[in-house]
N, C-alpha and C positions, 0 to 999 in steps of 0.2 A: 332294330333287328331287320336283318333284310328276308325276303321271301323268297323264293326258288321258282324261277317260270320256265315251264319250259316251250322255247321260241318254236321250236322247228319238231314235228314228228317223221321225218324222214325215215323210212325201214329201208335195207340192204338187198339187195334181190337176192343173197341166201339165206336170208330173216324169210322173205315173201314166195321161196322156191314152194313145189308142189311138198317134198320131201325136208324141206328146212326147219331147221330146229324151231322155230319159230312160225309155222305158218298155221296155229291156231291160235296164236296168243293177239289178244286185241291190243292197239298202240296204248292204252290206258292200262293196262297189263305193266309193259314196259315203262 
């Protein structure tokens, strides 16, 4: 069975905006 890694936490600068749907969620979140 394989396992699930994930390589890269890269966020989107509209992930990271002041106003972006995502700028309170922490990358372990996602």
């Amino acid at each position: 069975m394989r396992d699930a890694v994930i390589v890269s936490t890269a966020r989107t600068p509209i992930g990271k905006a002041y106003r972006g749907a995502f700028n309170a969620t922490t990358p372990q979140a996602l």
